[in-house]
C-alpha atoms as one frame of an Amber mdcrd trajectory, in Angstrom:
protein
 -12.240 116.100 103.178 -13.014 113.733 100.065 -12.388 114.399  96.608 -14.620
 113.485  93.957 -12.539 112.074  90.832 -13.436 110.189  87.882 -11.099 107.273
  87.036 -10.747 106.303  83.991  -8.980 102.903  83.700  -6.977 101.634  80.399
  -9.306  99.094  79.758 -11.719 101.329  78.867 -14.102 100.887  82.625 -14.885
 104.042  84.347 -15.002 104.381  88.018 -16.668 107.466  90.181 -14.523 107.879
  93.414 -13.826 109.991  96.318  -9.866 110.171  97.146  -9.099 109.844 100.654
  -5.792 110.721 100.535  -4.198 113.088  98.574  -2.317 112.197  95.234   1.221
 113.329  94.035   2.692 111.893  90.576   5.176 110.216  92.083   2.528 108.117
  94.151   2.530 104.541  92.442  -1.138 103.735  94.213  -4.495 106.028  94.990
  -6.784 105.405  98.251  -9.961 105.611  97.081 -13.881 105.224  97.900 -16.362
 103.638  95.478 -19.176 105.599  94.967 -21.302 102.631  94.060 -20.464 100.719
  97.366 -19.382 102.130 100.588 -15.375 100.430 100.398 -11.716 101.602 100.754
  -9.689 100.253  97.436  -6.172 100.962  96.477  -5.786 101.698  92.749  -2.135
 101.450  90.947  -0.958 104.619  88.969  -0.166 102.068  86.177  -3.948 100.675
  85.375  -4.909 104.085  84.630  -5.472 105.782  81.476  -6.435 109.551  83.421
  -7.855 111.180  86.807 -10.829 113.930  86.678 -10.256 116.021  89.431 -14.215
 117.300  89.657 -14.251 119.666  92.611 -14.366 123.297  91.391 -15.381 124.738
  95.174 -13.813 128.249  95.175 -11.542 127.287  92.777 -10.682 129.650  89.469
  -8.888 128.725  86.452  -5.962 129.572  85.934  -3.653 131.547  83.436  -0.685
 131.876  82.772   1.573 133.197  79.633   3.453 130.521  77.838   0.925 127.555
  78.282  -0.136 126.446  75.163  -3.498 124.309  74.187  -3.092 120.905  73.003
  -4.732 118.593  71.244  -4.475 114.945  73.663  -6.099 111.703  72.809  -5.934
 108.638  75.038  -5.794 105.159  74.602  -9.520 104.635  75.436 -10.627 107.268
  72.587 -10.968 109.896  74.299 -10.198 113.763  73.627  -9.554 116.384  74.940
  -8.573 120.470  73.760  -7.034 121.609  77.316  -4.063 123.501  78.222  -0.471
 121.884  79.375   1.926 124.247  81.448   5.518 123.162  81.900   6.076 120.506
  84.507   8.346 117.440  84.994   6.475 114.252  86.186   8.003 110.643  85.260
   4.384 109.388  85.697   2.339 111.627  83.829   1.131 115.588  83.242  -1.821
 117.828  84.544  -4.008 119.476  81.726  -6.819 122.232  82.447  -9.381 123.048
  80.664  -9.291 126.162  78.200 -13.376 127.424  79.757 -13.867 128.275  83.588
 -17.227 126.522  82.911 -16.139 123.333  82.269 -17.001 120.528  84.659 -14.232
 119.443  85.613 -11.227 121.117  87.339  -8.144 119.313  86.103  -6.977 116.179
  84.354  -4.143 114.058  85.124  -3.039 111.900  82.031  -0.490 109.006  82.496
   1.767 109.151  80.168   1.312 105.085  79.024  -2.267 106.008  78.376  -1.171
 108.615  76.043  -2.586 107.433  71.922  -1.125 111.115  71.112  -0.965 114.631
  71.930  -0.060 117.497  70.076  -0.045 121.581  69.955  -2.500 123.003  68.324
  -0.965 125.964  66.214   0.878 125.597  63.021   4.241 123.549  62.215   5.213
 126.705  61.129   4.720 128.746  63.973   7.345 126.413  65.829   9.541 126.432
  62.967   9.847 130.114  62.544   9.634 130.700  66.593  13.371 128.484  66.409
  14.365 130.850  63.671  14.534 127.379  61.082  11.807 129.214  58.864  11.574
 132.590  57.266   8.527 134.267  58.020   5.373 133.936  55.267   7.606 131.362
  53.719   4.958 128.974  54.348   2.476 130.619  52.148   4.195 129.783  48.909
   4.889 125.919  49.795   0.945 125.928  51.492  -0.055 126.954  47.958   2.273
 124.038  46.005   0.230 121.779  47.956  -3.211 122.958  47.274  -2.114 122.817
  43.844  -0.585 118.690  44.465  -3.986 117.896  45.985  -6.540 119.214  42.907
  -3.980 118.858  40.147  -5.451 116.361  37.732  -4.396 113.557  35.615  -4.297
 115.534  32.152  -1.913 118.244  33.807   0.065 115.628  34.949   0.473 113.406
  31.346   0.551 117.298  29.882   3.720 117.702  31.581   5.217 113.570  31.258
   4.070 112.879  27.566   4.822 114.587  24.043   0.772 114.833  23.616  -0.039
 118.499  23.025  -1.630 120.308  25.869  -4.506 121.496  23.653  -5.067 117.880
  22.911  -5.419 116.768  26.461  -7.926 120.001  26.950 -10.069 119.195  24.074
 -10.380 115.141  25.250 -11.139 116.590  28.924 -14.057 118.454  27.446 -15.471
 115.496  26.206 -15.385 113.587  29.501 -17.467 116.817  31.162 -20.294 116.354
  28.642 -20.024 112.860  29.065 -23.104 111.553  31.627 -21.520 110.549  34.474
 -22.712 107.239  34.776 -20.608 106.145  31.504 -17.362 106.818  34.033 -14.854
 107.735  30.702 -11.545 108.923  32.046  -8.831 111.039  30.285  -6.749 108.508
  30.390  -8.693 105.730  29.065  -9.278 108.174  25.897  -5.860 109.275  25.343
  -5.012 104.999  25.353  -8.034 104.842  22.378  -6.367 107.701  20.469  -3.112
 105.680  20.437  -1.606 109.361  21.948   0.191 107.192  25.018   0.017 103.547
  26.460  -1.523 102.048  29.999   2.298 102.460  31.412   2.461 105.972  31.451
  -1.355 106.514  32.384  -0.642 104.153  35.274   2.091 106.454  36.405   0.787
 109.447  35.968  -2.215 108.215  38.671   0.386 107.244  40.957   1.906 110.699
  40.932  -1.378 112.290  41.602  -1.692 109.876  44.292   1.346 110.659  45.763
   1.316 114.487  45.527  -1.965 114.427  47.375   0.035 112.811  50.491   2.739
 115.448  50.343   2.657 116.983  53.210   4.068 120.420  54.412   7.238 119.428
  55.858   8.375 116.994  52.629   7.817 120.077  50.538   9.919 122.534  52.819
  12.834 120.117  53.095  12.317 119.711  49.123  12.856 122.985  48.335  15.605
 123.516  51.058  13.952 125.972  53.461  14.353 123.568  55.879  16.430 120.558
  57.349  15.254 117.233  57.877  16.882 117.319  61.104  14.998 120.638  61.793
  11.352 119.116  60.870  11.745 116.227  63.437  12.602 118.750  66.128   9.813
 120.613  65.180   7.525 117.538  64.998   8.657 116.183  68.028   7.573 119.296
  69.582   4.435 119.999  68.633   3.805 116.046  69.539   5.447 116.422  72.608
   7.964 113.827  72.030  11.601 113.857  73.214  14.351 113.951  70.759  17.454
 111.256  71.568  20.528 110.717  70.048  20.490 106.958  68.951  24.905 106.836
  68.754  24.621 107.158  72.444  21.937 104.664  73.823  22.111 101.129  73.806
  19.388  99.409  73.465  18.190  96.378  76.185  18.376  93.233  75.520  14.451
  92.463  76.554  13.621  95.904  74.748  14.913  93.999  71.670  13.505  90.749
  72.078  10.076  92.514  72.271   9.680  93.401  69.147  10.760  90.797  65.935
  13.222  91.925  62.859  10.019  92.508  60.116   7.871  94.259  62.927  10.569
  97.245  63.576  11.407  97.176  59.723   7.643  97.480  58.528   7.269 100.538
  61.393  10.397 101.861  60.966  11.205 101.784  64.972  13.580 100.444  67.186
  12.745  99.479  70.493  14.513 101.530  73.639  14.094 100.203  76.622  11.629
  97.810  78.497  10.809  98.466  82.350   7.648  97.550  84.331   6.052  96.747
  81.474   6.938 100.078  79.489   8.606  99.767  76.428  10.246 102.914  74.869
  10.283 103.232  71.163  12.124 105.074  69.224  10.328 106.603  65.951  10.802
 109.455  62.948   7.346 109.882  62.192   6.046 111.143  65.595   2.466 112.425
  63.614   1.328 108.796  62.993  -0.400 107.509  66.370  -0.908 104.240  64.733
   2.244 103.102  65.358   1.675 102.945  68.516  -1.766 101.578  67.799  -0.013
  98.414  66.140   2.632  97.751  68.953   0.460  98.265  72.158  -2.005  95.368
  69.840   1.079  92.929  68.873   3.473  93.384  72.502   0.572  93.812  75.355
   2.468  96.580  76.538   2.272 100.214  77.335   4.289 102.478  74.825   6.481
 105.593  75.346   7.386 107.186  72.198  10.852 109.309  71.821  12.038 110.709
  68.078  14.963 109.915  66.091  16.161 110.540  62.638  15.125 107.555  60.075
  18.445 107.302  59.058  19.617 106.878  62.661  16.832 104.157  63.218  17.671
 102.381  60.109  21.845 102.015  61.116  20.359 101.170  64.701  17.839  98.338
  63.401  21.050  97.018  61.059  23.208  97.228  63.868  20.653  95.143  66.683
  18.599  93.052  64.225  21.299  92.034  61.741  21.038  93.088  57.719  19.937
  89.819  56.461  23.660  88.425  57.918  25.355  90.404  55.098  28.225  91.251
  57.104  28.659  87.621  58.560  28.364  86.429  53.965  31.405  88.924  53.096
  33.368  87.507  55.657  32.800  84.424  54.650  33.651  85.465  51.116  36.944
  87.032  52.242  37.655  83.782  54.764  36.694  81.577  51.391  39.134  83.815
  48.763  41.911  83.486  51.232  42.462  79.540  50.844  45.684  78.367  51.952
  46.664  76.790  48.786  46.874  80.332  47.046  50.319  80.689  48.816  53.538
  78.849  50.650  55.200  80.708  53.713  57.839  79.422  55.053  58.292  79.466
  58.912  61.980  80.236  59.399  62.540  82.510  62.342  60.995  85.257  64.853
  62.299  87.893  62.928  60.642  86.339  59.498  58.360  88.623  57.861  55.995
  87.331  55.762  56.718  88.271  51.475  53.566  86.483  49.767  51.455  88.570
  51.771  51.344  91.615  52.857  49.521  93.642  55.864  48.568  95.864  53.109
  46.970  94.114  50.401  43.414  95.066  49.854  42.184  91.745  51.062  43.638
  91.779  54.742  42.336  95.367  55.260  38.969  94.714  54.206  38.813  91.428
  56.185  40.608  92.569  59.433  37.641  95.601  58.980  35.095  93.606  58.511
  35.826  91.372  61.348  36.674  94.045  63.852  32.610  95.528  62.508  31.093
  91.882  62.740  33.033  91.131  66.527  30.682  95.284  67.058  27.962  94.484
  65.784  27.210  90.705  67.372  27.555  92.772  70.573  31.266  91.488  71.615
  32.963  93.154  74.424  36.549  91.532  72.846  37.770  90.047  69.586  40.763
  87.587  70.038  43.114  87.124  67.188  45.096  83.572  68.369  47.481  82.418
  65.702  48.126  78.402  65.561  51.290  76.489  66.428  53.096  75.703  62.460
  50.564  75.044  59.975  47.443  75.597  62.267  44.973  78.539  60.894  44.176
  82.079  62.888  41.808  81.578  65.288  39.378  84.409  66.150  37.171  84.392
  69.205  34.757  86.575  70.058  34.060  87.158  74.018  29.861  87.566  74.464
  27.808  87.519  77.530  31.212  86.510  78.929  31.792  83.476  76.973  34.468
  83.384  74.523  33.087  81.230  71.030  35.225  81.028  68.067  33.932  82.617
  65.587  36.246  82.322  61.900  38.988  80.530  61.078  41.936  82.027  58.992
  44.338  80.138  56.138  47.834  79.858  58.213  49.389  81.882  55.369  47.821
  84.869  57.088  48.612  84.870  60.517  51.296  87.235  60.251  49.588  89.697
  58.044  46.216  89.977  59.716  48.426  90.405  63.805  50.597  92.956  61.366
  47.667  94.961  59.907  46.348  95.473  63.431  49.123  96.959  65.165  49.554
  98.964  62.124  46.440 100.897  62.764  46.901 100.260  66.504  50.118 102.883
  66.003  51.989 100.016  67.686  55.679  98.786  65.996  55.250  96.179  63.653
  58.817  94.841  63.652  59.049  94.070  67.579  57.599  90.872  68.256  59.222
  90.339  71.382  57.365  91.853  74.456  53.784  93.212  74.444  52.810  96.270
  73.336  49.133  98.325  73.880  47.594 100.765  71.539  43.598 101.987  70.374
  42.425 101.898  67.073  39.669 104.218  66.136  36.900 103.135  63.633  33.890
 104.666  61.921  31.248 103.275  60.668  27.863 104.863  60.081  28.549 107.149
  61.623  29.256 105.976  64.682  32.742 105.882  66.675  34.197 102.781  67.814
  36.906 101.922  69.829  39.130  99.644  70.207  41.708  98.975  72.671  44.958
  96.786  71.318  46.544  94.638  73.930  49.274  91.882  71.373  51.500  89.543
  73.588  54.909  87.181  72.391  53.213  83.844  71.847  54.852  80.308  71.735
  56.262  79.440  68.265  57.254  82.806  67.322  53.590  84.232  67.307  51.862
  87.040  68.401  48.255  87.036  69.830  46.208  90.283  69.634  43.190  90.894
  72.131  40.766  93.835  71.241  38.688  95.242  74.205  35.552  97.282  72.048
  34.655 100.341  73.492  31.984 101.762  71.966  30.668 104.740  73.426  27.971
 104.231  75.237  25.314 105.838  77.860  24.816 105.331  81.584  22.392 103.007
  83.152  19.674 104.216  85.647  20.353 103.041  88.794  17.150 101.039  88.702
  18.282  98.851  85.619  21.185  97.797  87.470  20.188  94.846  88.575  19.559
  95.816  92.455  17.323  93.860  94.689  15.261  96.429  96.640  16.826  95.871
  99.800  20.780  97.076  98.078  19.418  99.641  95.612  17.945 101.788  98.357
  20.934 101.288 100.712  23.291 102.149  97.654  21.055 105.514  96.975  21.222
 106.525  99.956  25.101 106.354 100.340  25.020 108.668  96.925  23.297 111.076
  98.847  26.162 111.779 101.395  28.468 114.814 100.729  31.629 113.134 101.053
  33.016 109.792 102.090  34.616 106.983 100.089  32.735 104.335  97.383  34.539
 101.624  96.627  33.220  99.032  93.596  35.460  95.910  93.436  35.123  92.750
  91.234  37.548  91.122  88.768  37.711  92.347  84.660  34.837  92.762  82.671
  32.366  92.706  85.987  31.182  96.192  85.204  32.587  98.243  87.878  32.558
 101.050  85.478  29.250 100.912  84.655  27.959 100.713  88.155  30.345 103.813
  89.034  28.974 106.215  85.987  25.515 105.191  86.502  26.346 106.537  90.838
  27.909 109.384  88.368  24.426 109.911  86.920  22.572 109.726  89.698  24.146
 112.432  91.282  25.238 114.690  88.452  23.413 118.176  88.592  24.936 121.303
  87.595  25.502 121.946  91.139  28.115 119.773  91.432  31.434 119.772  89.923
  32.257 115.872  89.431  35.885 115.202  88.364  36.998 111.793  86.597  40.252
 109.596  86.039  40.443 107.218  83.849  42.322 104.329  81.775  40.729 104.353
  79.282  37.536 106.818  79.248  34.790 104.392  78.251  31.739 106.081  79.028
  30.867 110.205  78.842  28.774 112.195  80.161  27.680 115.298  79.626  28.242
 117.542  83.321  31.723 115.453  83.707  35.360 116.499  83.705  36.806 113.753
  82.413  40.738 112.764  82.001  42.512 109.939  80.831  45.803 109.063  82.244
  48.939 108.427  80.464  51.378 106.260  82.766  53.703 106.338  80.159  54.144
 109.918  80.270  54.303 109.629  83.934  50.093 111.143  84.071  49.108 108.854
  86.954  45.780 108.116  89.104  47.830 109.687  91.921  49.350 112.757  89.612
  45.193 112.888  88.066  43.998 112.917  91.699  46.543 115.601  93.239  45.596
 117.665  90.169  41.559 117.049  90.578  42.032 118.181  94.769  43.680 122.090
  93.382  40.471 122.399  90.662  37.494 122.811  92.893  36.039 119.567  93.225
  33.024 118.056  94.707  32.268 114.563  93.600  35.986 112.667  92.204  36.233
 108.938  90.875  39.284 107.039  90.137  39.276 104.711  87.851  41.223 102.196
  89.646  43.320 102.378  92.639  46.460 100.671  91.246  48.846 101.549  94.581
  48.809 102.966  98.057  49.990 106.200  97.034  46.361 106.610  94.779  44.387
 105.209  97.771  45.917 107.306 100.596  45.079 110.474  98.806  41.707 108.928
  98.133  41.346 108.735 101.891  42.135 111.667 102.376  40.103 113.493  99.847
  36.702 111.614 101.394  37.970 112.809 104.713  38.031 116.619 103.585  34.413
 116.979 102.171  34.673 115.438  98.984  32.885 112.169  97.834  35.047 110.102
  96.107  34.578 106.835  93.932  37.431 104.111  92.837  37.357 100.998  92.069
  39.771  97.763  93.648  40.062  94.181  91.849  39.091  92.427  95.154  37.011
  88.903  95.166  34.284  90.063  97.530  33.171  93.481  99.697  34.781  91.873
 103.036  37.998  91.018 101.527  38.471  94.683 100.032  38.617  96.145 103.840
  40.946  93.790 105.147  43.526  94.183 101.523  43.313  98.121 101.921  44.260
  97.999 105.864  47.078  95.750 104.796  48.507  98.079 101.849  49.126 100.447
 104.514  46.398 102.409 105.297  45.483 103.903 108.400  42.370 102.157 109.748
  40.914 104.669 111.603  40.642 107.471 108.343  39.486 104.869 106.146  36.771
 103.783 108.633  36.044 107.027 109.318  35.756 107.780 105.227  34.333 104.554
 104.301  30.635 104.872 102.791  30.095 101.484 101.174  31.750  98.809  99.387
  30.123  97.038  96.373  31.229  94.071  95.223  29.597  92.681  91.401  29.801
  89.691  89.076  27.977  89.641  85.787  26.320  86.021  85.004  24.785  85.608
  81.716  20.884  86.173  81.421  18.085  83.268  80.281  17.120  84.261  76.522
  13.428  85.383  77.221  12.600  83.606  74.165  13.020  80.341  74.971  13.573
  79.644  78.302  11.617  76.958  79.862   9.680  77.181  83.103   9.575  74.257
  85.249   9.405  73.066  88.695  12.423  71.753  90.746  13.121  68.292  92.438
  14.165  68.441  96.295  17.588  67.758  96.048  18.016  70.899  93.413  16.284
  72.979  95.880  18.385  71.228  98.488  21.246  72.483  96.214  20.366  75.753
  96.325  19.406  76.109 100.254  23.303  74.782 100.165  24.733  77.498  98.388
  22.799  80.082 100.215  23.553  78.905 103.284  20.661  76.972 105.639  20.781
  78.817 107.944  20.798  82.627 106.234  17.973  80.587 103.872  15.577  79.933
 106.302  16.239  83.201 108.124  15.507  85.145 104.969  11.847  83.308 104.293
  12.905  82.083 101.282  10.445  79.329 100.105  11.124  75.960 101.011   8.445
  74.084  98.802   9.632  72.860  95.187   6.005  73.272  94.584   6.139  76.765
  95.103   8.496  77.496  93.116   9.409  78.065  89.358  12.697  77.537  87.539
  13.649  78.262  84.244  16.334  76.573  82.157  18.301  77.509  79.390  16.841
  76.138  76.355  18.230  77.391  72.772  16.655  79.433  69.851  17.908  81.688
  66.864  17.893  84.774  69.213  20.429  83.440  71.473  22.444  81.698  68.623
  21.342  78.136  70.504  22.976  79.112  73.475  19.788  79.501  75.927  21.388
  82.627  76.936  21.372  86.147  76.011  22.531  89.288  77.891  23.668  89.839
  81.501  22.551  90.483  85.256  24.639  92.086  88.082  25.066  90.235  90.750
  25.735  92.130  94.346  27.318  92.454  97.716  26.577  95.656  99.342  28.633
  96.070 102.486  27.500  99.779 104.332  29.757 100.913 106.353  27.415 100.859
 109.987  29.067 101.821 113.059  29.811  98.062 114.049  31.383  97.736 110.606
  33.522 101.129 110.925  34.185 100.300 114.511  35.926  96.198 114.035  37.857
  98.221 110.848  39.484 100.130 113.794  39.933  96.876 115.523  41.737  95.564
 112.591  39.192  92.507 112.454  39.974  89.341 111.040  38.144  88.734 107.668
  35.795  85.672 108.551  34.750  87.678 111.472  34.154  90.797 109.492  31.921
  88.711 107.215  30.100  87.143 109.739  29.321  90.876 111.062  28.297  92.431
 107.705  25.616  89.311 107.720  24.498  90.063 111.060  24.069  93.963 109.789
  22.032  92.531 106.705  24.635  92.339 103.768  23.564  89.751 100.955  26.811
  87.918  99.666  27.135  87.546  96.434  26.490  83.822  96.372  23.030  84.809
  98.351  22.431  87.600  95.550  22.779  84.847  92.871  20.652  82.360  94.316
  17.797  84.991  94.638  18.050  85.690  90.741  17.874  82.225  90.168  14.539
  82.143  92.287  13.537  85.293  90.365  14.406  83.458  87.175  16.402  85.504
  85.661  19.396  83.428  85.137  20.755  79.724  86.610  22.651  77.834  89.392
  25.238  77.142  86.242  25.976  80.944  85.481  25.852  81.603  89.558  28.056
  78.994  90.369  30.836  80.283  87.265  30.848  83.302  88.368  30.288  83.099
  92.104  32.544  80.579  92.960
């Protein structure tokens, strides 16, 4: 049977259809038939702003307690007064109409063709219904503001200036029997009477002015009945917009190029995340829908809004924009004060300690903070402290997108002072400088924890180098912003959806294996699960986790964590890293007694983690029988968006590639073999990358399954050239193969691939 709808597209068209097939949310396309001509079209989700649903045949409205009318306008300029129940679409909502007789019997709104919607009953209904609002309170601040929006002029330089009331009455008089076309103000005659000057007049407007903006919520917070905290969550609830905590998400990279420094500071936002075209924004003023006006004109893009506190978007914007460099000038200042002519140490011995300068004076604390902030805030993921060989400065490197870049140079006279502050508030012991030592410091700043973990090691020439890994808490990625081809994300969901088995990620340091593993975490974490964790350290959190961090120098082990997690009810466990064969024989055996379990190796490639488990003693028929998956990564830096340069390559660079790839695997994949068909991009060099043509990271993959012909040469104890030349044959990607298809994709270059890959 067909449907008759009314489309109604984001560029405004309208389109009368019958639906052939029927829709769910989650459908990305709708089969359709034209009205005006007799043809079958498919029509994507995404280029529309609502569907009409117009068939009413034995149909009846219905009602239900709780659903409450709101007010919804679209990006086309329509509205609508209809009523929302609860439901929980990514795409979009359904909205029915408040009168059986209306013509339609439904409305599906995408949510990117959303201008705003809102609930149509009072702010403070919703503020009283959360318990933030005394009832009838609202009378006496609706009132003040009736009051702000007539008050006049006179009242106002009645109450600023020393010019008597009566005075002010008497002069208003004179204005009323005034005709009107001689326009004589108040103000202008209290400026003739010499009674107060064009200053105060002028101010006294701009009051008026701004008490008739007031609205209800600045006068509630003003005299305290309320939080500002408590009026966004009521806002964003009567707009319909989610609340987030801005400490806990990091933004993207290509959400932040989108929008420039003096756009997000004139609109007070700060851009989320950017995905198919969708860019989330975060803003405090959720009633203003020109906002979003003014970024779907200046980015082309759809816009999903979510609230935060403005004092949580301005930290954010200071943090990911930059505060006019201010932090980069003081440590300049401090790097500048700290010349090495204002003192004279004298290298003697390792057990020297430095008297001219101390790990306490003011200067070394500020400047070891500021530079452990600046290393945060320019997005390191570690600082390195390097002292020089005699007279040679401190050298500090920070390590970004991978790539370590000096970034300050110290006065030799401070070497010792600056390695001595930090393992001062690393709790480590300042007077052994002869074997390494590890500790954490713990810094706030706006608010926001960050932390830091200490690694210092014995360096030649009586030194000591300190290396800080930053950990600053941060949030899980979906699974689909990890970087997956199609083809490896789907495979990869569906081993999350087994009940137990083994998941092994593998990859050097710093590849991200435990972001991949919380983000499977994510995926799968419902309250009917009870997920377990061990880690070293606990970088990420999440809310539904257990989470532990071991202690090996207390003797709190993977193995001791894992025993512990298999006697507490578990369902879902991940190790942080399987260290010895102790950790990954219980593993094993864990996966093989209903649980899933996830760990990670530091293995070169998928292939090679099989064969180095089998040889650490493990039994191959358990682990084959266990094994889910093993997913090997690499992180290669991204091409900055800004500036990269399109263009198309010569034969022998596509011959270059074909090489890397393999010919063979190249052709067999359909991979295009015409430089005129394809388009490169290479890194150029702008002020958003700091000239380096790059900015940000992809993932790079091998996903090996575990298929029967996979499990079944484990239990042959297969020889690892052969076992790679299977996992081809069963469709895995290597990670060379995965690089060269970002490269094609143009998200990144052979360079990166090849650093990383090789």
């Amino acid at each position: 049977m067909k449907h008759p709808l009314i489309l109604k597209f984001l560029t405004g068209r309208e389109e009368q259809v019958n639906l052939l097939r029927p829709f769910h949310p989650r459908d990305k396309q709708l089969l359709v038939e034209l009205l005006r001509c007799p043809e079958e079209i498919s029509v994507p989700l995404e280029e529309l702003c609502y569907i009409m649903v117009l068939d009413k045949s034995g149909w009846q409205l219905p009602t239900k307690e709780g659903e409450l009318v709101e007010h919804i306008e679209t990006t086309t300029g329509d509205s609508f007064d209809l009523r929302v129940p609860a439901q929980n679409y990514k795409s979009g909502f359904y909205a029915f109409p408040i009168d059986q007789k209306a013509s339609y019997r439904n409305i599906f709104f995408t949510l990117h063709g959303i201008r705003q919607r809102r609930e149509e009953r009072p702010l403070s209904d919703i503020l009283e219904e959360h318990g933030w609002l005394q009832e009838n309170a609202i009378d006496e601040v609706l009132d003040e503001q009736e009051k702000l929006r007539t008050r006049k002029v006179g009242e106002i330089l009645a109450e600023k200036s020393s010019v008597p009331t009566e005075k002010i009455e008497e002069l208003a008089q004179q204005t009323e029997s005034v005709s009107a076309g001689s326009k004589v103000r108040i103000g202008d005659l209290l400026i003739q009477a010499g009674l107060i000057s064009r200053e105060e007049v002028e101010e006294a407007l701009e009051a008026q002015s701004k008490g008739k903006k007031k609205r209800v919520g600045e006068l509630l917070i003003e005299k305290g009945l309320i939080t500002e905290e408590q009026l966004l969550m009521a806002l964003s609830a009567k707009f319909r917009m989610p609340v987030v905590d801005l400490q806990t998400i990091i933004p993207s990279p290509e959400a932040l190029d989108a929008l420039t420094h003096n756009m997000v500071m004139q609109l007070k936002v700060l851009p989320l995340s950017l995905e198919n075209r969708h860019l989330t924004v975060a803003t405090s003023d959720p009633t203003d829908p020109t906002i979003g006006d003014n970024l779907r004109f200046f980015t082309n893009l759809s816009v999903d809004f979510v609230a935060a506190p403005a004092s949580e978007i301005q930290e954010a914007i200071e943090k990911h924009y930059g505060r006019s460099d201010d932090g980069e000038e003081q440590i300049a200042d401090l790097i500048g004060e700290l010349s090495s002519a204002q003192i004279d140490v004298e290298e003697e011995s390792d057990d020297m300690i430095d008297s001219s300068v101390s790990e306490t004076d003011s200067q070394i604390i500020t400047l070891v903070n500021q530079v452990l902030l600046d290393g945060f805030r320019k997005g390191a993921s570690d600082i390195h402290f390097e002292p020089g060989l005699g007279n040679q400065p401190l050298q500090i490197r920070y390590r970004i997108d991978g790539i370590c870049a000096v970034a300050h140079q110290i006065a030799n006279g401070y070497k010792r002072a600056m390695i001595s502050r930090i393992k001062i508030i690393a709790k480590l012991d300042i007077a052994e400088r002869r074997k390494p030592q590890s500790g954490k410091i713990i810094m706030r700043s706006d608010r926001r924890k960050i932390e830091f973990r200490v690694e210092t090691t014995p360096t030649a020439g009586g030194q000591e180098d300190a290396v800080l890994r930053i950990l600053s808490s941060s949030q899980p990625l979906n699974i689909g912003e990890m970087g997956f081809t199609e083809s490896n994300r789907q495979k990869f969901t569906e081993m999350l959806e087994k009940p137990y088995g083994i998941i092994l990620c593998v990859g050097p340091t710093g590849s991200g294996k435990t972001t991949t593993l919380h983000s499977a975490l994510s995926h799968i974490n419902t309250p009917e699960r009870k997920i377990w964790t061990a880690e070293d350290p606990v970088e990420i959190t999440q809310p539904g986790l257990r989470q532990v961090q071991v202690n090996p120098k207390i003797g709190f082990t993977f193995d001791q964590a894992l025993r512990s997690f298999l006697r507490a009810d578990p369902d879902v466990i991940m190790i942080g890293e399987m260290r010895d064969p102790e950790t990954a024989k219980i593993a094993i055996e864990a996966s093989l007694t209903g649980h899933l379990v996830f760990s990670t190796l530091h293995t070169n490639s998928a292939t090679e983690t099989v064969v180095r488990l089998i040889e650490m003693g493990l039994d191959p028929y358990n682990f084959a029988n266990a094994l889910l998956g093993v997913l090997a990564q690499r992180l290669a830096r991204r091409l900055c968006k800004q500036c990269c340069k399109a263009y198309q390559p010569l034969p022998a660079e596509l011959e270059q590639l074909q090489y890397y790839y393999g010919r063979s695997n190249y052709e067999a994949h359909g991979l295009p073999k015409d430089p005129k068909q394809i388009t490169l991009y290479r890194a150029e060099g702008c002020s958003a990358c700091n000239k380096t043509g790059y900015r940000g990271r992809i993932a790079v993959h091998e996903l090996l399954p575990a298929t029967e012909d996979i499990r079944r040469a484990i239990k042959e104890n297969i020889l690892l050239e052969d076992l790679r030349d299977l996992a081809l044959e069963n469709g895995m990607h290597t990670l060379m193969m995965d690089g060269i298809g970002k490269i094609l994709a143009g998200h990144t270059d052979l360079e990166q691939i090849l650093r990383v890959c090789m």
